[in-house]
C-alpha positions as CSV (number, residue, x, y, z in Angstrom):
1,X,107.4,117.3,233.1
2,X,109.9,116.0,235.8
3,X,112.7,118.6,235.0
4,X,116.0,117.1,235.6
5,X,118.4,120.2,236.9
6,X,121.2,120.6,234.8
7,X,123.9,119.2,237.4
8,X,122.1,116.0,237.4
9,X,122.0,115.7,233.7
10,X,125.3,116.8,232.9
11,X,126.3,113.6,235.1
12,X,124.0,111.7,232.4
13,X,125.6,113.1,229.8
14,X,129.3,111.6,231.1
15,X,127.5,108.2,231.9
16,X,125.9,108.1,228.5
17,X,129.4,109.3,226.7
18,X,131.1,106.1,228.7
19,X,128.3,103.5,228.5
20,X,129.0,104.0,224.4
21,X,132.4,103.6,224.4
22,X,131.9,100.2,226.5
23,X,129.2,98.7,224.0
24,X,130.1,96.3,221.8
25,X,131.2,96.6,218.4
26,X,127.9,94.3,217.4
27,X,125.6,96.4,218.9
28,X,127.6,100.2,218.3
29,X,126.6,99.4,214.7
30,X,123.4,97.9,214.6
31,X,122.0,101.3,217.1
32,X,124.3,103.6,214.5
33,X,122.5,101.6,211.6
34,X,119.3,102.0,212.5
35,X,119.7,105.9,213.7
36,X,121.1,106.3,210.1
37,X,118.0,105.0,208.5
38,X,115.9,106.3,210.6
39,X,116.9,109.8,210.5
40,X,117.2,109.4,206.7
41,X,114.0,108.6,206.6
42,X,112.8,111.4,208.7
43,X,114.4,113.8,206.5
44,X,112.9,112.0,203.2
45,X,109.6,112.9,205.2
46,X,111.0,116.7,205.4
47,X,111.8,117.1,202.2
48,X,108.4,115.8,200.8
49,X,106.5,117.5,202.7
50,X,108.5,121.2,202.0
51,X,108.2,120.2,198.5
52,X,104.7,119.3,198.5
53,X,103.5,122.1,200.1
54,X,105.8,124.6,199.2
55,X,106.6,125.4,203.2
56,X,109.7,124.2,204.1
57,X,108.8,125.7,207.4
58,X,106.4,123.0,207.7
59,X,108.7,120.4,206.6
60,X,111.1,121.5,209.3
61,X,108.2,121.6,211.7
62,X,107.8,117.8,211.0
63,X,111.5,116.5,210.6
64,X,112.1,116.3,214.7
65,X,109.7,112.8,214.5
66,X,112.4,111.0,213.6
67,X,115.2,112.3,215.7
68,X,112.8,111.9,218.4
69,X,112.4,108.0,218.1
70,X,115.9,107.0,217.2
71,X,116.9,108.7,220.8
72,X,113.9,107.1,222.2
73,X,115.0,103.6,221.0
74,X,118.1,103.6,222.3
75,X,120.2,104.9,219.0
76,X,123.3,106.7,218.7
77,X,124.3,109.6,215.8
78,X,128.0,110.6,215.1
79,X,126.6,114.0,216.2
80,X,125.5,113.1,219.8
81,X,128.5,110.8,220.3
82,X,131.0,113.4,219.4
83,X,129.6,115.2,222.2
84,X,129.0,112.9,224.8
85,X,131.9,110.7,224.5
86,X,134.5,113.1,225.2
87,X,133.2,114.3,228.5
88,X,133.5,110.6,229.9
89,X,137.3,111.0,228.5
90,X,137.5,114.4,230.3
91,X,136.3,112.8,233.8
92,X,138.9,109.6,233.5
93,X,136.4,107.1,233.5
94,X,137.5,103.3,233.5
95,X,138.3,102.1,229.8
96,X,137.7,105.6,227.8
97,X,141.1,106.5,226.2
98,X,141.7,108.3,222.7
99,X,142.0,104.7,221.1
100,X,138.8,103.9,222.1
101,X,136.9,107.2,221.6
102,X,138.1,107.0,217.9
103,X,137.1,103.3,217.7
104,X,133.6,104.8,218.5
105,X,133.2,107.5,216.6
106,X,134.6,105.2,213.6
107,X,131.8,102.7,214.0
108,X,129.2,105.0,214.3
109,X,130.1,106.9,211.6
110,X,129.7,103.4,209.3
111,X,126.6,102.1,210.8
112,X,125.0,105.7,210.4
113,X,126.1,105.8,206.2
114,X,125.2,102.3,205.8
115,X,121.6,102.9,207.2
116,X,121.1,106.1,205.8
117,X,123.0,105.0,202.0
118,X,120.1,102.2,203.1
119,X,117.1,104.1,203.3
120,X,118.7,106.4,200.2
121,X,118.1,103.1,198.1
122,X,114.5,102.3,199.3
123,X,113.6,105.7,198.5
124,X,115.0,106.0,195.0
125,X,113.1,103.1,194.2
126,X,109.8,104.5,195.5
127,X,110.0,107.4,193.5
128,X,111.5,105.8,190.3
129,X,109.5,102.9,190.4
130,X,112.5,100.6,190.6
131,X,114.4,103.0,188.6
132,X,112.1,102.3,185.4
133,X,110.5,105.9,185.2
134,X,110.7,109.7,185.6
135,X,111.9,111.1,188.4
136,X,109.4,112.6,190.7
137,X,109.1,115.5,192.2
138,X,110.4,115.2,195.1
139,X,113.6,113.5,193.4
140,X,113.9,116.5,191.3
141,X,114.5,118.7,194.7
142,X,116.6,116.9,196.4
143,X,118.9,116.2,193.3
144,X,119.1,120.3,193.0
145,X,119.7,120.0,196.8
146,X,123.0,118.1,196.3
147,X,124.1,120.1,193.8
148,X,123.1,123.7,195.8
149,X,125.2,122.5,198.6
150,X,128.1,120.9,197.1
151,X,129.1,123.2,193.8
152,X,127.4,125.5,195.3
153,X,129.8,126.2,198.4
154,X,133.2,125.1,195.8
155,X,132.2,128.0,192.8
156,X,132.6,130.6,196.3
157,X,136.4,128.9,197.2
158,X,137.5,129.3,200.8
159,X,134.6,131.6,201.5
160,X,132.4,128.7,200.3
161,X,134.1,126.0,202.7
162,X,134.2,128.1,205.4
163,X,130.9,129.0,205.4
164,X,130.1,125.2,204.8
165,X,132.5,124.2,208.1
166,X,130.1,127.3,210.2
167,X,126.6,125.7,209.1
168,X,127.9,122.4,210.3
169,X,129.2,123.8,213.9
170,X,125.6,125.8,214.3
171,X,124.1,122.3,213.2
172,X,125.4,120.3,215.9
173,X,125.4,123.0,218.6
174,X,121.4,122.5,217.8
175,X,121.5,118.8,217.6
176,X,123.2,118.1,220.5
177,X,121.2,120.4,222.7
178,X,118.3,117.9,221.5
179,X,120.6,114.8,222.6
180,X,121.0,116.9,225.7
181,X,117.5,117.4,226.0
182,X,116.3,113.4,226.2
183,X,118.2,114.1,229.1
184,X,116.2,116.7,230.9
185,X,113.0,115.1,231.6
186,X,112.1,112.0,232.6
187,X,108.8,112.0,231.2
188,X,108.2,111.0,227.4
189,X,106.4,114.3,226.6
190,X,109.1,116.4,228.3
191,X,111.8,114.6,226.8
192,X,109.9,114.9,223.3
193,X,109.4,118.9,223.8
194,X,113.1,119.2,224.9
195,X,114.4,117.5,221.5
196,X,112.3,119.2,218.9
197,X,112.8,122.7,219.5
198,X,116.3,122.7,218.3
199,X,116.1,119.6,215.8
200,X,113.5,121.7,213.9
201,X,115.6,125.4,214.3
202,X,118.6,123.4,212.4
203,X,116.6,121.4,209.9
204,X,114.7,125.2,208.7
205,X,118.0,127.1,209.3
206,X,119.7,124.9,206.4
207,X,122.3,123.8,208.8
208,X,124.8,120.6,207.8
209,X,124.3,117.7,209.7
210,X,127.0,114.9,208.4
211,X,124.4,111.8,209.0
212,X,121.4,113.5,207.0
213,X,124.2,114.6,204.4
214,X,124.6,110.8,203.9
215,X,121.1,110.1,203.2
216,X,120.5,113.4,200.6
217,X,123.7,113.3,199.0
218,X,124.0,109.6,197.6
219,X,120.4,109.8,196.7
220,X,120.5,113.0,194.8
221,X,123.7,111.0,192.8
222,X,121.2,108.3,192.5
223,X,118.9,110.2,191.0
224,X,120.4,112.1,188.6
225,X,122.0,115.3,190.6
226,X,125.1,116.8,188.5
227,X,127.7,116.6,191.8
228,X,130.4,113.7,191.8
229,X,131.0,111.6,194.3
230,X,133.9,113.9,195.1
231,X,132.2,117.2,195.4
232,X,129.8,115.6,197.9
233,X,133.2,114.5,200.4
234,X,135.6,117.5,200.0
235,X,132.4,120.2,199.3
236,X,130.1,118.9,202.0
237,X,130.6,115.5,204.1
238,X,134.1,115.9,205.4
239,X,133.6,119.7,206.2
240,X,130.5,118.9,207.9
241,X,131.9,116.0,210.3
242,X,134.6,118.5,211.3
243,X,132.4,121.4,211.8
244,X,129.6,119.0,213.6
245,X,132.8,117.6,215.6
246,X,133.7,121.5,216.8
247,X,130.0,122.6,217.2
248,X,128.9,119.7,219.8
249,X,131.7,119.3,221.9
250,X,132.4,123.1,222.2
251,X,129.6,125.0,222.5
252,X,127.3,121.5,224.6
253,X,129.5,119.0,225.8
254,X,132.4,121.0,227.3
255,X,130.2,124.1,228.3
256,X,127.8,121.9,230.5
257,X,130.7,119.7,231.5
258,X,133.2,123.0,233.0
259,X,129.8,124.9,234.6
260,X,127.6,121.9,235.5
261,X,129.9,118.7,236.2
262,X,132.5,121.0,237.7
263,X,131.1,123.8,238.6
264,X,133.8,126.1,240.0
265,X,133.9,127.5,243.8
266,X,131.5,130.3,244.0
267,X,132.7,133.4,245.5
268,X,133.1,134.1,249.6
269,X,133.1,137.2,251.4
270,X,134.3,138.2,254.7
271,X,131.8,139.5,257.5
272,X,132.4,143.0,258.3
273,X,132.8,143.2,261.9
274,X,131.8,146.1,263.5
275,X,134.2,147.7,266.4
């Protein structure tokens, strides 16, 4: 499958993390846009599937397709930039300061909700029929969805948000070892293989990923979920960017950067000589 070793692709990961900082703000938000919608759609997919068939092991199964193809096209997620970028911060590359890693991360983060809010819109008209009948279904799940994971965490207080803040930091330790894994390979099928394991151990494990938060949660308000606009920021989205924030950089980006890109000098010993 071409294996990349790991000190070759944790030099990818630092030219990747400093190639985004240097795009344009044009294009930063058209390939954020486009991720957004794409993964949204993807986990529209999921969730019909899982509701369909009553397996949400199958629907998790099936969700990596459209992680897969955003990374394959080019596009960027807040979750894999908040990994990547830092690193090329970390090795003092030409032109990444703080300014410009939050300039980043801001723009993706508005091209990701404005593709996914998007594809949230396309998809309350499929299954409302342009909003002139009954919910279906599937609209009826991921309306209890919202709720289950935004008054769901609040009616448990602190325990409730910290548990919230840990889902999102497992989330992103999973989904950037996927943005890792395009990395690993330079074959299509072994960069494919690399990126779905852990995509599809997140998406069953009910982990909080911010950018598919901002397809489920305007949705479920859209159709008909009893959360405000305000449980779904303090009880889910803003908890979940921080956590996804902590999760990636600490246990992916700055674990492969410390052993990998500077890999510390290994250990010497002294002949014994004999007399």
């Amino acid at each position: 499958m071409s294996y990349v070793i790991p000190k070759d692709f944790a030099v990818r990961m630092i030219d990747a993390g400093h190639s985004k900082v240097m795009l344009s703000t044009r294009d930063t938000l058209i390939r954020s846009y486009m991720a957004g919608a794409i993964l949204a759609l993807a986990a529209a997919f999921a969730v019909t599937v899982s509701t369909q068939t009553g397996s949400p092991l199958l629907g998790a199964l099936l969700f990596p397709v459209g992680f897969c193809m955003l990374y394959l096209m080019g596009f960027d997620l807040l979750t894999g930039v908040f990994t990547l970028v830092p690193l090329a911060w970390l090795d003092k590359r030409p032109g990444v300061t703080w300014n410009s890693m939050l300039r980043n991360w801001g723009l993706v983060f508005v091209g990701n909700f404005a593709g996914a809010l998007t594809t949230a819109l396309l998809m309350a008209i499929v299954w409302t029929y342009g909003f002139s009948a009954e919910v279906s279904e599937v609209g009826q799940a991921i309306g209890h969805l919202g709720e289950g994971r935004t008054v769901g965490y609040a009616e448990h207080g602190a325990a409730g948000m910290l548990t919230l803040f840990v889902r999102g930091v497992l989330c992103n330790w999973m989904v950037s070892t996927g943005v890792v894994g395009a990395m690993m390979s330079d074959s299509l099928p072994g960069k494919v293989i690399a990126m779905w394991m852990p995509i599809m151990l997140f998406f069953y494990m009910g982990f909080e990923h911010s950018v598919v938060n901002m397809f489920l949660f305007p949705i479920g308000l859209m159709l008909g979920g009893e959360f405000t606009l305000m449980d779904y920021l303090i009880w889910n989205e803003i908890p979940t960017v921080l956590g996804n924030l902590v999760g990636g950089l600490t246990f992916v980006g700055l674990m492969i950067y410390g052993t990998h890109a500077r890999t510390a000098p290994g250990r010497q010993f002294a002949a014994k000589v004999k007399v």
